[in-house]
VOBA-1610 file (N, C-alpha, C; in pm, whole numbers, padded with zeros to 5 digits, always signed):
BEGIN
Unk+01693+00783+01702Unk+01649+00772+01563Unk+01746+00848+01474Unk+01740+00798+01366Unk+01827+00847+01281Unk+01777+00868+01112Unk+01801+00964+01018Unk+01759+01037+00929Unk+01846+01110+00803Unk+01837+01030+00703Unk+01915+01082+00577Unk+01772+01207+00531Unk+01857+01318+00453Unk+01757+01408+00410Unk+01786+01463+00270Unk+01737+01397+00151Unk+01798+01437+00001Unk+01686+01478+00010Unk+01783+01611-00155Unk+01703+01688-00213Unk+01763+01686-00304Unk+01719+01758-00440Unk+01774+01807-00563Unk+01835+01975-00532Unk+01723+02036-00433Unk+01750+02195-00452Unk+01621+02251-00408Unk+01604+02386-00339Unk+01487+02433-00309Unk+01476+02578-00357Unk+01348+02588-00346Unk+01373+02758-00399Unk+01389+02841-00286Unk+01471+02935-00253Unk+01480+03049-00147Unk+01323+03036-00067Unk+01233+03094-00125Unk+01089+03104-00031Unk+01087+02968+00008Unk+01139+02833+00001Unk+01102+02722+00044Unk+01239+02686+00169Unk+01336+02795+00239Unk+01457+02722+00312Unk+01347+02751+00430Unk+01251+02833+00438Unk+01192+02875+00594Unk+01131+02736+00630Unk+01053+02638+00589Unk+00988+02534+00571Unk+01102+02402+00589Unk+01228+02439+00569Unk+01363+02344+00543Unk+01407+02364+00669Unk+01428+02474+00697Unk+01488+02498+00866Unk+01339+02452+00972Unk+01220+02460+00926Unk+01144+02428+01022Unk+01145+02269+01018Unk+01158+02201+00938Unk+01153+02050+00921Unk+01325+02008+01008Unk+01426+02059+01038Unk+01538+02056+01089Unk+01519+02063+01240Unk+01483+02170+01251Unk+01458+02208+01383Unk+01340+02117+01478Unk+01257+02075+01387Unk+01133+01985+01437Unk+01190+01856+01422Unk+01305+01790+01380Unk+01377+01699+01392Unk+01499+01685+01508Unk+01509+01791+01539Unk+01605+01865+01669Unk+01565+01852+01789Unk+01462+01895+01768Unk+01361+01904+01931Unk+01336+01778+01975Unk+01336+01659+01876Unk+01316+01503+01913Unk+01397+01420+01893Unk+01559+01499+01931Unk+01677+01438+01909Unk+01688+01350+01836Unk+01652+01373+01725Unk+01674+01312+01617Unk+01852+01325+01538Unk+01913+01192+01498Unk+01996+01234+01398Unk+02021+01243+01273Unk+02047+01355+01183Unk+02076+01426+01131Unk+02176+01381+01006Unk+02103+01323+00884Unk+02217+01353+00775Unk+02182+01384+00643Unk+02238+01505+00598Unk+02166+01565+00480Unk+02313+01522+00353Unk+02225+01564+00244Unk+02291+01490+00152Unk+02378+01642+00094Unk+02512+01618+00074Unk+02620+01699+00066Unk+02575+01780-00016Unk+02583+01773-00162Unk+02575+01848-00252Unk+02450+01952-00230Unk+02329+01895-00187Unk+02230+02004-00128Unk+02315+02112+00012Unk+02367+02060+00085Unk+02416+02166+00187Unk+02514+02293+00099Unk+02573+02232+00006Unk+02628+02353-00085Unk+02575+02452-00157Unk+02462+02398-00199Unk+02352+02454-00294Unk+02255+02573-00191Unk+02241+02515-00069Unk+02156+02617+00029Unk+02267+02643+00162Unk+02266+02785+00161Unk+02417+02834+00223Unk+02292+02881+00383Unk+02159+02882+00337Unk+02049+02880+00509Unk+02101+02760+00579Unk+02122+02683+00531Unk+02136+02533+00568Unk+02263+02566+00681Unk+02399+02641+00653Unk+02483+02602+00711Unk+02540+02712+00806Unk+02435+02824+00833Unk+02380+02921+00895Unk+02357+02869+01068Unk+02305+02760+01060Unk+02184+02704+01164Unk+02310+02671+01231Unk+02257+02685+01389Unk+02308+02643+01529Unk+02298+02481+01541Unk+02270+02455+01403Unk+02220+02266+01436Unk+02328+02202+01401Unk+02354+02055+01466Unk+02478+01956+01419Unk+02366+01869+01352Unk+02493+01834+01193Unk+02414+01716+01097Unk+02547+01670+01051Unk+02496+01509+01024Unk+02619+01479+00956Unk+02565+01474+00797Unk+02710+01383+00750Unk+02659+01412+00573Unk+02690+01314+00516Unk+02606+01280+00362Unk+02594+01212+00329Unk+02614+01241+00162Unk+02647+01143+00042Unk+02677+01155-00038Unk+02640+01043-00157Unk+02656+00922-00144Unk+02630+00852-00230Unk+02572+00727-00178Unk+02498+00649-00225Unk+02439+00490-00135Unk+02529+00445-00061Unk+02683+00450-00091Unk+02748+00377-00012Unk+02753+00445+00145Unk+02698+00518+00143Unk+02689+00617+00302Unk+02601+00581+00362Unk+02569+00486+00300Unk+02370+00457+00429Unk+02352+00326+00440Unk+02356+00311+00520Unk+02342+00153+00639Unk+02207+00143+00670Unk+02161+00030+00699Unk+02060-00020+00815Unk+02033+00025+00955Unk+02169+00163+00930Unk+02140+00265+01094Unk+02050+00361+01074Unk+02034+00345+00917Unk+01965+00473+00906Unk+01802+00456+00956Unk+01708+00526+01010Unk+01575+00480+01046Unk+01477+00537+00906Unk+01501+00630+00843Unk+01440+00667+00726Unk+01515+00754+00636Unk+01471+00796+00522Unk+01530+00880+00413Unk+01454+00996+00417Unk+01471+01124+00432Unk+01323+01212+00405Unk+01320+01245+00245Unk+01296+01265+00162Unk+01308+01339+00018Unk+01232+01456+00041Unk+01314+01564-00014Unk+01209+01700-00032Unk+01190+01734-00182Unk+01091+01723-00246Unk+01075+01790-00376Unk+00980+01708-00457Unk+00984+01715-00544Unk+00875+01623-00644Unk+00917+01519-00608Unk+00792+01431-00719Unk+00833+01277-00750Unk+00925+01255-00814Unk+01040+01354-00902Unk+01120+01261-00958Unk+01227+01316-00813Unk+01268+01387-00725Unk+01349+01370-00627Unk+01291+01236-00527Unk+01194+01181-00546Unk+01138+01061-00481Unk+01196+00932-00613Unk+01233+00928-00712Unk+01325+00849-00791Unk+01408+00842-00771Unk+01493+00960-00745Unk+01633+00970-00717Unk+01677+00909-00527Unk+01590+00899-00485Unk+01586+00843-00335Unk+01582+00728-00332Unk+01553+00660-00460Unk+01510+00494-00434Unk+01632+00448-00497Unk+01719+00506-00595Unk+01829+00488-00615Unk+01928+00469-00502Unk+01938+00567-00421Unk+01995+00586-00301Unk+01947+00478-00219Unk+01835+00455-00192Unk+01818+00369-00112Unk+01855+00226-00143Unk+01824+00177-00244Unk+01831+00052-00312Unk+01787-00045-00222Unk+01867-00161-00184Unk+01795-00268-00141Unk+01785-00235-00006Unk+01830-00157+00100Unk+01849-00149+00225Unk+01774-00092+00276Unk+01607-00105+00225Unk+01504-00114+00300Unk+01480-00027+00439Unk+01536+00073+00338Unk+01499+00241+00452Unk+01388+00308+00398Unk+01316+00343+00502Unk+01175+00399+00432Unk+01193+00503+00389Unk+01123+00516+00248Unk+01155+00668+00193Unk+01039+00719+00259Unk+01009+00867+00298Unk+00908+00963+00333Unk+00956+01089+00250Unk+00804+01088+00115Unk+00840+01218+00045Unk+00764+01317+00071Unk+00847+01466+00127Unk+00717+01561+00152Unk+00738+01656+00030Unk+00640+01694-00056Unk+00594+01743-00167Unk+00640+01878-00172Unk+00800+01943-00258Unk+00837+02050-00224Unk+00816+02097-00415Unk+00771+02003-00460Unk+00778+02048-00629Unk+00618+02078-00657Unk+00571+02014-00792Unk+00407+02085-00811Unk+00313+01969-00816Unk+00291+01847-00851Unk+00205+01719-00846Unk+00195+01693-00694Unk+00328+01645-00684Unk+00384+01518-00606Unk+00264+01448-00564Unk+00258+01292-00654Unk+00166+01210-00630Unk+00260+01165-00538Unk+00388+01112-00528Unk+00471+01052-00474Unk+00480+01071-00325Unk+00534+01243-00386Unk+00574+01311-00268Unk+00449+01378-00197Unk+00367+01296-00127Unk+00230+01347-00146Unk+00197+01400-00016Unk+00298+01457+00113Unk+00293+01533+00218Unk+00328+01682+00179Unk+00188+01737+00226Unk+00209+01894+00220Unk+00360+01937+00311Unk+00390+02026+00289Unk+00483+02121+00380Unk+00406+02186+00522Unk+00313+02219+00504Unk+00266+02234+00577Unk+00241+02123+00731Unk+00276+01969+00633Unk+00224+01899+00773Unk+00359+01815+00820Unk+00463+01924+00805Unk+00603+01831+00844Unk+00591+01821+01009Unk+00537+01915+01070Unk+00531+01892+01177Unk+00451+01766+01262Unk+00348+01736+01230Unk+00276+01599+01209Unk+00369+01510+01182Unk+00419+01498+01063Unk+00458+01386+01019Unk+00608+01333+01133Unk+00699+01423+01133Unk+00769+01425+01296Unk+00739+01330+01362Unk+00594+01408+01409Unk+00550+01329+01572Unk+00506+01184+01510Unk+00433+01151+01366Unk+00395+01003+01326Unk+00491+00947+01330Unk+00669+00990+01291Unk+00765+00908+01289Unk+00815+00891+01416Unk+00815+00967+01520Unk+00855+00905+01636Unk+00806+00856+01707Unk+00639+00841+01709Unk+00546+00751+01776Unk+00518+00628+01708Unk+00561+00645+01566Unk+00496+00501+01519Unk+00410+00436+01455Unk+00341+00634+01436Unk+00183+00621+01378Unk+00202+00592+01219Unk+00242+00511+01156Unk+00260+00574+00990Unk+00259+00414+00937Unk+00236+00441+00802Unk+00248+00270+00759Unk+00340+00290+00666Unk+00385+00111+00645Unk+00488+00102+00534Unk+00444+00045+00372Unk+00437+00119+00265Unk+00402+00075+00153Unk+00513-00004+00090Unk+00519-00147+00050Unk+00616-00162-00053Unk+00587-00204-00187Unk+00667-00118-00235Unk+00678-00108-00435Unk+00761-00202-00472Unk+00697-00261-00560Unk+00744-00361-00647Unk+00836-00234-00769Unk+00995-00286-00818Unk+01037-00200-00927Unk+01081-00277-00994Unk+01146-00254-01095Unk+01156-00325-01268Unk+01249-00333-01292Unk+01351-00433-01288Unk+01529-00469-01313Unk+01540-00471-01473Unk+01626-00413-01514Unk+01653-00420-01668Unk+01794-00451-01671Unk+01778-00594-01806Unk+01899-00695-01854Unk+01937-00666-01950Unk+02072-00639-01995Unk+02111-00619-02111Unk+02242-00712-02171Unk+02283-00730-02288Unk+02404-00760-02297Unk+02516-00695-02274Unk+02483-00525-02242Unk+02623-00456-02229Unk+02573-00349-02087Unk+02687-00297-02043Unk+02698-00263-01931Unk+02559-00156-01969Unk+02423-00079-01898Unk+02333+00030-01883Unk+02334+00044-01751Unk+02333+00167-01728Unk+02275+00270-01606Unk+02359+00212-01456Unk+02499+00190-01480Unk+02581+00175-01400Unk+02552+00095-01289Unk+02557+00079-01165Unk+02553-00037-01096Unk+02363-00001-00981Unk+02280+00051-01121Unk+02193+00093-01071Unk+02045+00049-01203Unk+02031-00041-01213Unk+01947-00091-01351Unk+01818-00139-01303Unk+01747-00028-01258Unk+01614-00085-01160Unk+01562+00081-01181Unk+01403+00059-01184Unk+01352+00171-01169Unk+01176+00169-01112Unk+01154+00248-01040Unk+01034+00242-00955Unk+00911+00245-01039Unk+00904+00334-01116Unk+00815+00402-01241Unk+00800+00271-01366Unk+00896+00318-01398Unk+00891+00267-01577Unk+01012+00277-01638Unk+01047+00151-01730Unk+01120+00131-01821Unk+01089+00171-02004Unk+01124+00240-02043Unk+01122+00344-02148Unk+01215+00267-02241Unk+01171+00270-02411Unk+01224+00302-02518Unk+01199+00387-02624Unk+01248+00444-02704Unk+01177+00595-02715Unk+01298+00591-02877Unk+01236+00644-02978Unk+01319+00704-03142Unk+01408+00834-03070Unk+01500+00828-03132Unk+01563+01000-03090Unk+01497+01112-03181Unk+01499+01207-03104Unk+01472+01301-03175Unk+01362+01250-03261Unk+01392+01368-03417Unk+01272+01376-03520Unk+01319+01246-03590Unk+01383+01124-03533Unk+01380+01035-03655Unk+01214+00948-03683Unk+01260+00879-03769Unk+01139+00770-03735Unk+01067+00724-03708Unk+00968+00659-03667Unk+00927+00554-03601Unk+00977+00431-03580Unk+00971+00397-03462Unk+01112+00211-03444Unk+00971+00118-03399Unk+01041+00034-03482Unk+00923-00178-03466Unk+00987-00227-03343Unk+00934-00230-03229Unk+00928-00267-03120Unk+00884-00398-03102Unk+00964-00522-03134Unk+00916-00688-03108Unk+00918-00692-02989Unk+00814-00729-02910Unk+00785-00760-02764Unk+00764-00916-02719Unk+00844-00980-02666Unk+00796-01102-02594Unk+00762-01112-02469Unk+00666-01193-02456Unk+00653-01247-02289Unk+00742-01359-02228Unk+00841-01412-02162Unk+00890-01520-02138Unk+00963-01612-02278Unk+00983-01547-02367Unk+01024-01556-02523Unk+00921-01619-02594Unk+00815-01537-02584Unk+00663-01596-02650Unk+00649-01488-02666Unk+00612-01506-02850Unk+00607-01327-02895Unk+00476-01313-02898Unk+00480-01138-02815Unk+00338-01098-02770Unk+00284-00979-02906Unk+00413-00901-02981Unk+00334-00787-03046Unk+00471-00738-03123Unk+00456-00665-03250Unk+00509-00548-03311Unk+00487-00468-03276Unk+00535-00316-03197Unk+00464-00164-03200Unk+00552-00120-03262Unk+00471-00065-03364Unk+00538+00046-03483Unk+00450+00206-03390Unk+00554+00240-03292Unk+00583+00328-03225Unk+00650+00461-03244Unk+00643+00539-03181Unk+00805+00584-03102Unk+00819+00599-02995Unk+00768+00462-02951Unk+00859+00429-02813Unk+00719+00345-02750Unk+00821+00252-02625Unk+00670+00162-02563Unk+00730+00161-02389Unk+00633+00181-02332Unk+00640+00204-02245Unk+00663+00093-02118Unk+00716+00039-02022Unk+00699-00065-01964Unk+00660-00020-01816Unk+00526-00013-01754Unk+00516+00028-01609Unk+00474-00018-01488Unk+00539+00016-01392Unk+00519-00051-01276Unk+00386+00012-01219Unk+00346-00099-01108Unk+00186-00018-01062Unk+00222+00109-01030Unk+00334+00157-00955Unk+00392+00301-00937Unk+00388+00385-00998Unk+00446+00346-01136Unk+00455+00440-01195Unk+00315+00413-01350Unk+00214+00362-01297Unk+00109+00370-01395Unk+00032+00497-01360Unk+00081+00585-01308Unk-00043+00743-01269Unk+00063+00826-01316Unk+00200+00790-01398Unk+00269+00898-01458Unk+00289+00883-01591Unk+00377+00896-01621Unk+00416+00838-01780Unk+00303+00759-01880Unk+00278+00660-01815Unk+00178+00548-01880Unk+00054+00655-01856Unk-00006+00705-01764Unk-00145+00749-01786Unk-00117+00837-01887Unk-00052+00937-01875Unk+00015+01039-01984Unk-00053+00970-02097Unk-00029+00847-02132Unk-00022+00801-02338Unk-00112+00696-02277Unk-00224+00721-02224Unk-00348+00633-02249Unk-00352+00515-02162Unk-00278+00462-02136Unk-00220+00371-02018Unk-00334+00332-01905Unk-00347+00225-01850Unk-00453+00256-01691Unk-00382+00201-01596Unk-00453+00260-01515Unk-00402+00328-01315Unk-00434+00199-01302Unk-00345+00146-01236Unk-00307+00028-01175Unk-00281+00039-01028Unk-00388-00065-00924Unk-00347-00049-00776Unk-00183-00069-00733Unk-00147-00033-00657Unk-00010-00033-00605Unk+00075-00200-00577Unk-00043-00238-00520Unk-00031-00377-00541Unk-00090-00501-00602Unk-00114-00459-00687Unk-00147-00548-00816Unk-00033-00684-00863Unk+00046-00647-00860Unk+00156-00746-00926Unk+00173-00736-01037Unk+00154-00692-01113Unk+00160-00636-01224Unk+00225-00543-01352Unk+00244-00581-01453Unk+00348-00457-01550Unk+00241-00425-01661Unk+00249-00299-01735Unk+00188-00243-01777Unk+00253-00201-01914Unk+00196-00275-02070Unk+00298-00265-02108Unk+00215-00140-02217Unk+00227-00017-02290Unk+00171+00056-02318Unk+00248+00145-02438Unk+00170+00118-02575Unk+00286+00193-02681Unk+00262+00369-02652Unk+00383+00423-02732Unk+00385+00605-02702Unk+00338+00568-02886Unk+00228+00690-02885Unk+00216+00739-03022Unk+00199+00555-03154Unk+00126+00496-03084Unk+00133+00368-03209Unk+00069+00386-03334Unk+00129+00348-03430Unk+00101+00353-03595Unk-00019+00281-03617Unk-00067+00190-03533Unk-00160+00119-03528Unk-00284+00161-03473Unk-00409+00191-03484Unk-00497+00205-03418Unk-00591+00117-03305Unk-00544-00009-03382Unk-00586-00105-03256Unk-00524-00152-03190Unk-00401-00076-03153Unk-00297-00172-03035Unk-00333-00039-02920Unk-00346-00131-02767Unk-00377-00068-02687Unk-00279-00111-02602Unk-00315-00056-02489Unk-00207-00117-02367Unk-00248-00271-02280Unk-00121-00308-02227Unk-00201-00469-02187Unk-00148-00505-02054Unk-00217-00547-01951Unk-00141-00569-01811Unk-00112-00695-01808Unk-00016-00731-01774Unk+00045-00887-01720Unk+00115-00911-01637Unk+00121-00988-01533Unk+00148-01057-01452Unk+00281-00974-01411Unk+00324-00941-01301Unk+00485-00917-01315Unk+00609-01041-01269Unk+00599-01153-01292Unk+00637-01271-01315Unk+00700-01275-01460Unk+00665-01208-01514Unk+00685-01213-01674Unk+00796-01151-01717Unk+00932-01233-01798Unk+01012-01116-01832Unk+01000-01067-01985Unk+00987-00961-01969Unk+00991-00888-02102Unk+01049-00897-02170Unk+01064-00931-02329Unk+01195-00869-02408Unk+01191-00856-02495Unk+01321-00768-02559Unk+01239-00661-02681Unk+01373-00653-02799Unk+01335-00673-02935Unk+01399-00664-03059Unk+01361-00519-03099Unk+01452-00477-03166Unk+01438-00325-03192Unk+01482-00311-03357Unk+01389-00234-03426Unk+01395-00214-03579Unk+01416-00046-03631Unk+01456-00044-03713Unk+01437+00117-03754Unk+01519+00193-03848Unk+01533+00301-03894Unk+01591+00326-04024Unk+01710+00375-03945Unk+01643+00432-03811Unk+01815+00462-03760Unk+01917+00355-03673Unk+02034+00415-03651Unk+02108+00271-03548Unk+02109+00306-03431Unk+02070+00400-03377Unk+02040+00397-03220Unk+01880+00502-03168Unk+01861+00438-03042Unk+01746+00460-03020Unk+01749+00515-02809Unk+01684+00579-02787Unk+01698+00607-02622Unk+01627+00499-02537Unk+01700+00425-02409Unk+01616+00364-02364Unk+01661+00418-02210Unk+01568+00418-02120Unk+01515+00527-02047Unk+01444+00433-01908Unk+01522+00462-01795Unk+01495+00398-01658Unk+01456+00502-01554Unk+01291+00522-01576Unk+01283+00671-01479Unk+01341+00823-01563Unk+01397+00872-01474Unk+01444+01003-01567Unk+01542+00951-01606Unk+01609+00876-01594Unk+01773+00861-01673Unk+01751+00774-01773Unk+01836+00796-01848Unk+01825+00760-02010Unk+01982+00763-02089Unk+01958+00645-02168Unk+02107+00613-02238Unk+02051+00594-02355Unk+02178+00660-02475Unk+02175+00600-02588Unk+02213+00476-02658Unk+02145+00403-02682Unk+02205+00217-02711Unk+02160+00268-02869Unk+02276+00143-02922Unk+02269+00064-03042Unk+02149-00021-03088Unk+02079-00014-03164Unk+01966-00145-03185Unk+02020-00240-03196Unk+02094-00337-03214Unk+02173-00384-03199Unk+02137-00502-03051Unk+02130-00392-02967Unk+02154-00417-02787Unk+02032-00528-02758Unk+02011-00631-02695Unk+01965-00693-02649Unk+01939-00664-02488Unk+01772-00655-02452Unk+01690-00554-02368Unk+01583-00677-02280Unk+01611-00660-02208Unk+01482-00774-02087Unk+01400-00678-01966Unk+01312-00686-01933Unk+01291-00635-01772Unk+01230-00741-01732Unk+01233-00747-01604Unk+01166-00801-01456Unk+01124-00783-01344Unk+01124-00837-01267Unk+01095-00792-01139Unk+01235-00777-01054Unk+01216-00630-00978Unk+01343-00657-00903Unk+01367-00757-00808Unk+01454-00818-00748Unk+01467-00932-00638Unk+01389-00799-00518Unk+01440-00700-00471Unk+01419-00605-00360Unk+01271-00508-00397Unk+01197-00462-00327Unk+01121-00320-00339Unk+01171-00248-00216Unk+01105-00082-00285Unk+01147+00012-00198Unk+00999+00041-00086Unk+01023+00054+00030Unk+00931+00146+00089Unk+00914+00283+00131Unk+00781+00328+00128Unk+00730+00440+00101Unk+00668+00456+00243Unk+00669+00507+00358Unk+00617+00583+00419Unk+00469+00713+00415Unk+00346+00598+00482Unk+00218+00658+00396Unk+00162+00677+00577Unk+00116+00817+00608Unk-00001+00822+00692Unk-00165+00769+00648Unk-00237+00721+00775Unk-00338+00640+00750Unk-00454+00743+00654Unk-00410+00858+00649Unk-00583+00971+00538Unk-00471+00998+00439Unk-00370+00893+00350Unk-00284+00976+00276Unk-00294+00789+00176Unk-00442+00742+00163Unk-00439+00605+00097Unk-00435+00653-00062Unk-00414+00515-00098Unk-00419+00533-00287Unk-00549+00607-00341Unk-00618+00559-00301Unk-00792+00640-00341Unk-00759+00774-00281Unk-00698+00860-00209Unk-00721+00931-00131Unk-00667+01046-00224Unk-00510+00974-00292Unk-00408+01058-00358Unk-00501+01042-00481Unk-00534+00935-00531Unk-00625+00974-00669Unk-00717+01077-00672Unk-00806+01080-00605Unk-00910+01197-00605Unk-00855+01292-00600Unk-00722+01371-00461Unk-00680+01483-00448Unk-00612+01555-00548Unk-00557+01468-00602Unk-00408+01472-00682Unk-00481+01478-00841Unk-00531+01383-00870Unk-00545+01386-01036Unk-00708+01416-01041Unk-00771+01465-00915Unk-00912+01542-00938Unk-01008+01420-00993Unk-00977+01298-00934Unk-01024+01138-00998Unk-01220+01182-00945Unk-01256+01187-01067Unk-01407+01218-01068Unk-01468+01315-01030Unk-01402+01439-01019Unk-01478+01518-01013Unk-01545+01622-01100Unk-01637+01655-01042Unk-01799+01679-01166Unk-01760+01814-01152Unk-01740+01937-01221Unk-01746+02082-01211Unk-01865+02151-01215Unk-01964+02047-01271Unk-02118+02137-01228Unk-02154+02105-01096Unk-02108+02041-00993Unk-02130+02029-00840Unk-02041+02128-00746
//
């Protein structure tokens, strides 16, 4: 078996938990490849009696690989699906930041999770993510995002008129600052944030949801994810942020903007007591009464 291991960075009290997830990958001859720029960043890492190889950018990871591990929040579980892209390596995120709906394995149960990956015990979730079309080159040879597709006013300007179509059938004006576009994934982040609703994982579905609307009766609306989006942009200023996950570019209004469905999804690596209902209740405290 074989094993890519990104991170963003850990805190010191978290390398004891990093060398135990290494070593418990060791003992089941597992191989070994951590992502470069983290081995620089943690000097415990290169301490250890262990052989790993290394890894650096998507172009380093093949169909040899048997999984990805991510350590840290959900947005180091963004940055993994980048990496991964279409080559359908299971991401497994264990929760080294403070939510992680994503990353929704304690530290505590890396050792478990080990023995589920080399026996077999674990299931595969796949996420539908959101391809964004433009007329000019955005977000480099990487224009897909798991979560949500974002347009957003800069700064203290304005408010921007957001023309929305469905399939070029106009659906709405949001006199905004900013509208949200989300995948079932990413409807328990961003989108719940600004009123938005939790959408099952596999729904099929996009979620389209204004930030802050001028309007009082525009709400959010789910449709089909068959549907491509697309969007005219108005405003007193000439550029505006539009935003794939955490990364974000400044465009021209000007720019002509679509999303869809990606051709590929990513998978997620889920133990059988780690279901969607399971992470709702734990995670966002889904119904619970404080006088009980």
């Amino acid at each position: 078996m074989k094993v890519a291991i990104y991170s963003r960075g850990i805190d010191v009290e978290q390398e004891g938990q990093l060398l135990t997830l290494l070593e418990e990958l060791t003992r089941h001859r597992i191989e070994i490849f951590l992502y470069k720029p983290f081995t620089e960043q943690n000097s415990a890492v290169n301490i250890l009696p262990l052989k790993f190889g290394l890894f650096k950018t998507h172009d380093d990871l093949d169909d040899s690989f048997d999984f990805l591990i991510s350590l840290g929040g959900d947005g180091t579980m963004l940055d993994s699906a980048t990496l991964v892209r279409n080559k359908n390596i299971p991401i497994l995120g264990i929760n080294f930041g403070r939510l992680g709906f994503l990353a929704s394995l304690g530290q505590g149960e890396m050792g478990n999770a080990v023995e589920s990956l080399v026996n077999g015990t674990y299931m595969v979730d796949h996420r539908t993510l959101m391809h964004l079309d433009a007329n000019i080159p955005l977000f480099g040879d990487a224009p897909f995002a798991l979560n949500e597709f974002a347009i957003h006013k800069r700064d203290t300007s304005p408010m921007i008129n957001i023309h929305t179509y469905l399939n070029g059938e106009f659906l709405n004006s949001y006199w905004a600052d900013g509208l949200i576009v989300s995948t079932p994934t990413g409807s328990t982040g961003y989108n719940m944030s600004c009123n938005g609703p939790i959408v099952f994982p596999d729904s099929g579905s996009f979620v389209i949801t204004p930030v802050a609307p001028h309007n009082l009766n525009v709400r959010s609306i789910v449709v089909p994810d068959n549907n491509i989006i697309s969007f005219e942009i108005e405003g007193r200023t000439e550029q505006f942020i539009c935003a794939l996950d955490a990364r974000r570019e400044i465009v021209e209004k000007e720019v002509q903007l679509a999303v869809k469905k990606e051709e590929f999804k990513i998978s997620l690596v889920r133990f059988n007591e780690n279901s969607f209902l399971t992470t709702l209740r734990e995670k966002l405290t889904w119904g619970l009464d404080k006088r009980n």
